[in-house]
C-alpha positions as CSV (number, residue, x, y, z in Angstrom):
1,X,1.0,23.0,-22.8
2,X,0.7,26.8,-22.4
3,X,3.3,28.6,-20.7
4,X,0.5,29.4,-17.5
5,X,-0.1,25.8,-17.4
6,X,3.4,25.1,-17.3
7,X,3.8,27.9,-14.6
8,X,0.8,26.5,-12.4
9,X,2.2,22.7,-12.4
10,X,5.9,23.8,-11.7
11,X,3.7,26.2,-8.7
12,X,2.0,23.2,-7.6
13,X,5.2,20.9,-7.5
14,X,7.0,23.2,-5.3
15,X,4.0,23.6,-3.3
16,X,3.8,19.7,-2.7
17,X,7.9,19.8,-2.1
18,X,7.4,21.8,0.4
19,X,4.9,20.1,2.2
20,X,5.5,16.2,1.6
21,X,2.8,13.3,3.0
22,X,2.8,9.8,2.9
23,X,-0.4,8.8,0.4
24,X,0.1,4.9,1.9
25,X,0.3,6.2,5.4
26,X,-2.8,8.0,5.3
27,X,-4.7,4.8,5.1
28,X,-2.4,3.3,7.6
29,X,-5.6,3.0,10.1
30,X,-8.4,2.3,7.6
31,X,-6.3,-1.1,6.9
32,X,-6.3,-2.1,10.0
33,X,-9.8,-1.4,10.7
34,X,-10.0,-4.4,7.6
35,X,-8.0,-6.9,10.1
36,X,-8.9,-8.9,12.8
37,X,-8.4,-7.4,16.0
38,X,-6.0,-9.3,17.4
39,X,-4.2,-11.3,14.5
40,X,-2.1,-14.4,15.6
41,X,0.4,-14.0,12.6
42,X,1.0,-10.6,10.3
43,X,3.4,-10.4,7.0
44,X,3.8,-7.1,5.4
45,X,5.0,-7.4,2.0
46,X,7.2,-4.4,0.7
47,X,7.5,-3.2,4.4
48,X,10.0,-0.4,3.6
49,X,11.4,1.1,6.6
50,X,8.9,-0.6,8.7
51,X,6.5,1.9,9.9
52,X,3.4,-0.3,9.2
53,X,4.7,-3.4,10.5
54,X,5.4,-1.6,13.8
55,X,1.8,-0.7,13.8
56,X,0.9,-4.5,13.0
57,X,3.1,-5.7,16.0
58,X,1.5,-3.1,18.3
59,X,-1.9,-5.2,17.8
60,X,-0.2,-8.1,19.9
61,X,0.5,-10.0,16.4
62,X,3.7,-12.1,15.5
63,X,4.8,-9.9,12.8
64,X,7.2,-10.6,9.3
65,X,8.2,-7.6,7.4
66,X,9.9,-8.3,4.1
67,X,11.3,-6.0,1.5
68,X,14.1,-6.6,-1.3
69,X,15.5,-3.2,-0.6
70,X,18.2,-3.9,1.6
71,X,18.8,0.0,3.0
72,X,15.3,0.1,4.1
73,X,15.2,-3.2,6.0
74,X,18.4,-2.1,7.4
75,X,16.6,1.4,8.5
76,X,13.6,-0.3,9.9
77,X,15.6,-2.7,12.0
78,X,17.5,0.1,13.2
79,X,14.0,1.3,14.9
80,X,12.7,-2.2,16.1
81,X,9.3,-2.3,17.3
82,X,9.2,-6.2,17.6
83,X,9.2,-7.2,14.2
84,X,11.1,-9.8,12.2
85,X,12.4,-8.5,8.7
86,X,13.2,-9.8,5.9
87,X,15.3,-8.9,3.4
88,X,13.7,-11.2,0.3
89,X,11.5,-11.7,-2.7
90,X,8.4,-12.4,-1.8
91,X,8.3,-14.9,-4.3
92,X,11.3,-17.1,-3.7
93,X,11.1,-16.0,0.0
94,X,9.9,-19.2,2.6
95,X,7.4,-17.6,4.2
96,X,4.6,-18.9,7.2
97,X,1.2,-18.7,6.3
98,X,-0.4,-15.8,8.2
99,X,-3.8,-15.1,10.0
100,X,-3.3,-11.6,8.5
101,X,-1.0,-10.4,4.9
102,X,-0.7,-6.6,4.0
103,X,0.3,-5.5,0.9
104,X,0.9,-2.0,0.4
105,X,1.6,-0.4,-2.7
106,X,3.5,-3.3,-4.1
107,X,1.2,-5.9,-6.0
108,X,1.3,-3.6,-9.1
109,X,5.4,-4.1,-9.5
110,X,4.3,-8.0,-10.3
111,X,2.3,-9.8,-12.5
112,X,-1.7,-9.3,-11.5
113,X,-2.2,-12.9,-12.4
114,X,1.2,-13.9,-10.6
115,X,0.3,-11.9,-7.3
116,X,-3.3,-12.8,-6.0
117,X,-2.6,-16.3,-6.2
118,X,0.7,-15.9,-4.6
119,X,-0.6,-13.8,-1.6
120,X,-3.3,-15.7,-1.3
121,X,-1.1,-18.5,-0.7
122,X,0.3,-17.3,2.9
123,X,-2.9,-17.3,4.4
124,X,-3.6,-19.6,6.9
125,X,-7.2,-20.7,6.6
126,X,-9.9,-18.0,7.9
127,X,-6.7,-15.4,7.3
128,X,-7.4,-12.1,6.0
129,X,-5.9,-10.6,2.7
130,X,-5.1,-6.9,3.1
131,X,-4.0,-4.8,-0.1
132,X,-3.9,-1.2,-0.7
133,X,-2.8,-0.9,-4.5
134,X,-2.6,1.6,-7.2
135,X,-4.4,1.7,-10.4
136,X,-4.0,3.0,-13.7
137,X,-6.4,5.6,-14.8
138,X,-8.5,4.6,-17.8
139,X,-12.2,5.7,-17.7
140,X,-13.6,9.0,-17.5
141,X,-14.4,8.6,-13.8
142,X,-10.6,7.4,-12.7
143,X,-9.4,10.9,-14.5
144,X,-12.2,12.9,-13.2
145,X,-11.5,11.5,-9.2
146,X,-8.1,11.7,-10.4
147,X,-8.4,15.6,-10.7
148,X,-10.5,15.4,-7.1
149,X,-7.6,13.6,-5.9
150,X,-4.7,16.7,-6.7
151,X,-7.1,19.1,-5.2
152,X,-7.8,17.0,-2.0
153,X,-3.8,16.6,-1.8
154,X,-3.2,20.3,-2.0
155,X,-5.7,20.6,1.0
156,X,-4.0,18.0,2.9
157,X,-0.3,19.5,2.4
158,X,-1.6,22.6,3.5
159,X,-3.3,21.4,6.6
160,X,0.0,19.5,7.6
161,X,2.0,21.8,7.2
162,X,5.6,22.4,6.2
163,X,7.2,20.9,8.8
164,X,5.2,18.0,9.6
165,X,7.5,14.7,10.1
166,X,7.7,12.1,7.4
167,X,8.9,8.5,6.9
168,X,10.7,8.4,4.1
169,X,8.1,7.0,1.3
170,X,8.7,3.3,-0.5
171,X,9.8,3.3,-3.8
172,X,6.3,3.1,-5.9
173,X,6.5,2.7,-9.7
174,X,3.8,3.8,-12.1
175,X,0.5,1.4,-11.8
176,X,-0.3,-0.6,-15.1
177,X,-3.9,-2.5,-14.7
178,X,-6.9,-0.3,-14.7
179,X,-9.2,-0.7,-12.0
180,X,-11.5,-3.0,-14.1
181,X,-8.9,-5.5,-15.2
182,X,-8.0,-5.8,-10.9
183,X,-11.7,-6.6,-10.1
184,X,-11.2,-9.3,-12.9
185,X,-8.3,-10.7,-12.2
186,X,-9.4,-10.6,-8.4
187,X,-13.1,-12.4,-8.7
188,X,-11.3,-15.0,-10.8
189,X,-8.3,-15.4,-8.2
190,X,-9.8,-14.3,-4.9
191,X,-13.3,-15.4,-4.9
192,X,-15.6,-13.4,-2.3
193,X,-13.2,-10.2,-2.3
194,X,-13.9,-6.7,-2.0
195,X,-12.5,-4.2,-3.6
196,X,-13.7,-0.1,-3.2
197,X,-12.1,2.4,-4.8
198,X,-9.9,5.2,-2.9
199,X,-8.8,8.9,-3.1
200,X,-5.1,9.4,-4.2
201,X,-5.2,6.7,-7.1
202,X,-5.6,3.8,-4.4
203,X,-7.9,1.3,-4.4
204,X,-8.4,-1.2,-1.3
205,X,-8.9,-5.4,-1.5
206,X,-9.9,-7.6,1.5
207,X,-10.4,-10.9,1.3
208,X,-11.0,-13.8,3.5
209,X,-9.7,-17.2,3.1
210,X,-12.2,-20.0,3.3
């Protein structure tokens, strides 16, 4: 790497520093645009500090927020909002099934072939599947809408501002599955769902249970 290279990246980490945003958050309302209106029964798996779940509860739904970290749980039941959390492993957790699951940046810290089955499996039938993931960039077009994705975020920083209020973010490890290997995994293991790709190395996954 050339020494301006080096000069522009450290520029654009301290710009970003600065002027810190939620990439889950901003697509906070475009989830629940993908819900039912009015969902019975809500789990949020990986819930962090909460601030979706209070969103979920807000709709009127009975609402389960699990995490294993146990500060964060801590935090969000420090702030309430009529939620239930859950300090667990999803998968050794006994759970409800749910008219509605979210998963939020969390399906690529398991197995892809372990977690759609397993998230399938706490819907109650006609529930809705929910998951905002991360995926590995692989093809020419992830890099290329990767690069559109660090200019859009430098435009969104800015507009925010430098003292725009944040929730603390939830720990989000590196994605492993390209975005081809999901859709895979996901028509073999989820039959029917839909999955579009997002700005800010997100892609989204609905599904309906029969």
């Amino acid at each position: 790497m050339t020494s301006l290279g080096a000069r522009l990246i450290a520029a654009m980490n301290r710009f970003n520093a600065a002027r810190p945003w939620d990439h889950n958050a901003h697509y906070h309302r475009l989830i629940l645009r993908q819900l039912p209106e009015k969902p019975r029964s809500a789990l949020d798996i990986g819930c962090g500090t909460g601030e979706f779940a209070r969103k979920l509860a807000a709709t009127g739904a009975r609402v389960d927020g699990i995490d294993t970290d146990p500060a964060a749980i801590a935090e969000a039941a420090r702030t309430g909002g009529g939620v239930r959390y859950l300090t667990a492993d999803v998968r050794t957790a006994r759970l409800d099934r749910y008219a509605a699951v979210v998963s939020i940046a969390t399906v690529h810290h398991l197995p892809l072939t372990e977690a759609l089955p397993l998230l399938r499996g706490l819907l109650e039938p006609g529930g809705t599947l929910v998951v905002l993931g991360l995926y590995r960039e692989h093809t020419i077009t992830d890099r290329l809408l990767g690069l559109t994705a660090v200019a859009a975020n430098l435009l969104v920083a800015a507009l925010r501002g430098r003292n725009t209020p944040r929730t603390p973010p939830m720990c989000t490890g590196p994605a492993r599955e390209a975005l081809a290997r999901i859709r895979s995994a996901a028509a073999t293991q989820l039959p029917g769902a839909r999955i579009r790709r997002r700005l800010f190395w997100r892609y989204i996954l609905v599904y309906e249970h029969p």
